[in-house]
C-alpha positions as CSV (number, residue, x, y, z in Angstrom):
1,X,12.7,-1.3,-1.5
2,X,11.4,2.2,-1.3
3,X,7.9,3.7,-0.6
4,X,6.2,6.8,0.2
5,X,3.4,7.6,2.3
6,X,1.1,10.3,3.1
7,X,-0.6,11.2,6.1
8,X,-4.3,11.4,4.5
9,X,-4.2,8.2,4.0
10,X,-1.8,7.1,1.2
11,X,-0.2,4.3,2.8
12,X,1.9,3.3,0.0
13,X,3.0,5.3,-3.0
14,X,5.9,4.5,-5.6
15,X,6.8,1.5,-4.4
16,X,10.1,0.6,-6.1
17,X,12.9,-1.7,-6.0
18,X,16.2,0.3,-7.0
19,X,16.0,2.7,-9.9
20,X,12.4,4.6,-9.3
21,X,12.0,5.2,-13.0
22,X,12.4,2.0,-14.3
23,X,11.8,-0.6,-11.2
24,X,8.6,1.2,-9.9
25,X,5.3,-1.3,-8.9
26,X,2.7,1.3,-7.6
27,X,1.8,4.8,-8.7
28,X,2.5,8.0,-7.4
29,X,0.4,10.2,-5.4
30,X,-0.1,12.7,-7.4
31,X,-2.5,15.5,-5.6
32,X,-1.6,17.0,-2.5
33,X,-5.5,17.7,-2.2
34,X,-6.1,14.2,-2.0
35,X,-9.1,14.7,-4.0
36,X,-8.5,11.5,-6.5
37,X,-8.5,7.8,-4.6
38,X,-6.6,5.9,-7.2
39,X,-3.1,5.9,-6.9
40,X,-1.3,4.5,-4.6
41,X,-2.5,1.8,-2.1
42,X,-5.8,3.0,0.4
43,X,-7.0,0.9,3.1
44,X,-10.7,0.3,3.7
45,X,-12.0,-0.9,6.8
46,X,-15.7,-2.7,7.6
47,X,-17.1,-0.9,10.3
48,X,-21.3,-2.1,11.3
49,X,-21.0,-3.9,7.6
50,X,-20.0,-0.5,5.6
51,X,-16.5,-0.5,4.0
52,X,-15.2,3.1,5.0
53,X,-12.0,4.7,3.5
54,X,-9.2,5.3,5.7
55,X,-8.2,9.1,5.3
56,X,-6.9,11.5,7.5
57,X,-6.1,9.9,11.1
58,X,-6.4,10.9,14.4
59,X,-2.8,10.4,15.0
60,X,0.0,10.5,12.4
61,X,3.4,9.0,13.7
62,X,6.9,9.3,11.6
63,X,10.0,7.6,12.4
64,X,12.2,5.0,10.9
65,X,8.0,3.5,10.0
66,X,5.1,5.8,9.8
67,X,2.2,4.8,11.6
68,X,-1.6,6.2,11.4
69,X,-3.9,6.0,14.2
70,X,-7.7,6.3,13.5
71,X,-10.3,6.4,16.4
72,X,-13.6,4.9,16.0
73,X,-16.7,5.2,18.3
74,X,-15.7,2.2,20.6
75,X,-11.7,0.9,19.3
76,X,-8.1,2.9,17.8
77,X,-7.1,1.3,14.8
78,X,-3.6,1.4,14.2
79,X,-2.0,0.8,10.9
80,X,2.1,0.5,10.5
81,X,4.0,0.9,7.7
82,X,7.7,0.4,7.1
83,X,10.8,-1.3,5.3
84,X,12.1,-4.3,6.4
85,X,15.8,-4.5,6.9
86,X,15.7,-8.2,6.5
87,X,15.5,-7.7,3.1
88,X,13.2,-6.4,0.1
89,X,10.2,-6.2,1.6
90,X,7.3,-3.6,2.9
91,X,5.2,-4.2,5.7
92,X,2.1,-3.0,6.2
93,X,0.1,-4.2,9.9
94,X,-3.4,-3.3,10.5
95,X,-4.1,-4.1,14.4
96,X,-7.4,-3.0,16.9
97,X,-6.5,-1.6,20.2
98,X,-9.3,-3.5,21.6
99,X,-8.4,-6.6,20.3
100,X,-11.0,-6.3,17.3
101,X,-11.1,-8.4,14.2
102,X,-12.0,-6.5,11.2
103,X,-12.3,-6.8,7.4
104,X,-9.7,-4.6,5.1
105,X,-9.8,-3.9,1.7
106,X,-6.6,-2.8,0.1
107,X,-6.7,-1.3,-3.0
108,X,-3.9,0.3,-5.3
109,X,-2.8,1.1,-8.7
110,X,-0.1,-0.8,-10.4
111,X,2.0,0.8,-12.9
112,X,5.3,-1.6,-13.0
113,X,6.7,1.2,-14.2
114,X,7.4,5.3,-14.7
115,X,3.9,6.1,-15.7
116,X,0.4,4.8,-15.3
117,X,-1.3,2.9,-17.8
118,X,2.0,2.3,-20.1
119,X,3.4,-0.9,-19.0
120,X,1.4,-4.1,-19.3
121,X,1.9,-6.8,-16.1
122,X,0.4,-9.8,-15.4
123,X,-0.9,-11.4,-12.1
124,X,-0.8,-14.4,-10.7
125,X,-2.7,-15.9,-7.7
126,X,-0.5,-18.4,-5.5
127,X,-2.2,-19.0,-2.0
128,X,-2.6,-15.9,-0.3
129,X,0.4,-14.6,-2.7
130,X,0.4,-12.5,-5.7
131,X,3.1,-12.3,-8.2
132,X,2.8,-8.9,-10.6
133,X,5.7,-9.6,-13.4
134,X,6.0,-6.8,-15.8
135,X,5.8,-8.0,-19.3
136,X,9.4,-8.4,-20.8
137,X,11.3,-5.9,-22.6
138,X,14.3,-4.3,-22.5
139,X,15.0,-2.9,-19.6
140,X,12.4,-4.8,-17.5
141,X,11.5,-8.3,-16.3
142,X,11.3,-7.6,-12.7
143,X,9.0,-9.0,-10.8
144,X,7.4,-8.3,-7.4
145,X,5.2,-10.7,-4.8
146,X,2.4,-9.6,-2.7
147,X,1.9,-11.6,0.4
148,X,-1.2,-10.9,2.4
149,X,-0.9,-12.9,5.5
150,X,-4.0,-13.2,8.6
């Protein structure tokens, strides 16, 4: 499993299982300005009842995980990324400093393949599971599972 992140708050772009061309589940980044939201994953926290986007952090850390630190008013949200060597997997951990329980909204733009809006994929809901399967054809039939897990 691969992924790419960016520090304004792309937490998850191209995620792919082997070949990036034709085993790819999420879109690129596309804009170093970070002027469009849509591709990729982007985390929104509920802060006083307002979802805000998480973009450029106070802290950006990179090593074999990246890891984004954004300072509120009264708490430091830090938010960990990284490939598990378990097996084909990406984990992404939202945790409060202060012990804080908040809402996040994850959103991100599924491509289940080389370009957006090509590829048709279906979803299905299993628990707090999602399965995206690309719909067959030649060279596809992959599939990939979402957990979300509280």
């Amino acid at each position: 499993m691969t992924t790419t992140a960016y520090m304004y708050g792309g937490f998850n772009s191209r995620i792919s299982a082997g070949n990036i061309n034709f085993n790819k589940m999420m879109t690129n980044t596309r804009n170093p300005l970070n002027i469009l939201k849509t591709s990729g994953q982007r985390i929104y926290v509920r802060i006083r009842g307002i979802y805000r986007l998480l973009a450029m952090p106070s802290l950006f850390e990179i090593g074999f995980y990246v890891r984004w630190y954004d300072k509120t008013d009264d708490d430091l949200i830090i938010i960990t990324n990284y490939a598990s060597s378990a097996g084909p997997e990406i984990r992404l951990e939202c945790r409060s400093e202060e012990g804080k329980s908040y809402s996040f909204l994850a959103t991100g733009q599924i491509s289940m393949g080389p370009n957006e809006y090509v590829h048709p994929f279906t979803i299905r809901q299993e628990g707090n599971a999602f399965t995206i399967r690309r719909v067959k054809s030649r060279r596809a039939g992959r599939f990939i599972r979402i957990c979300a897990t509280g």
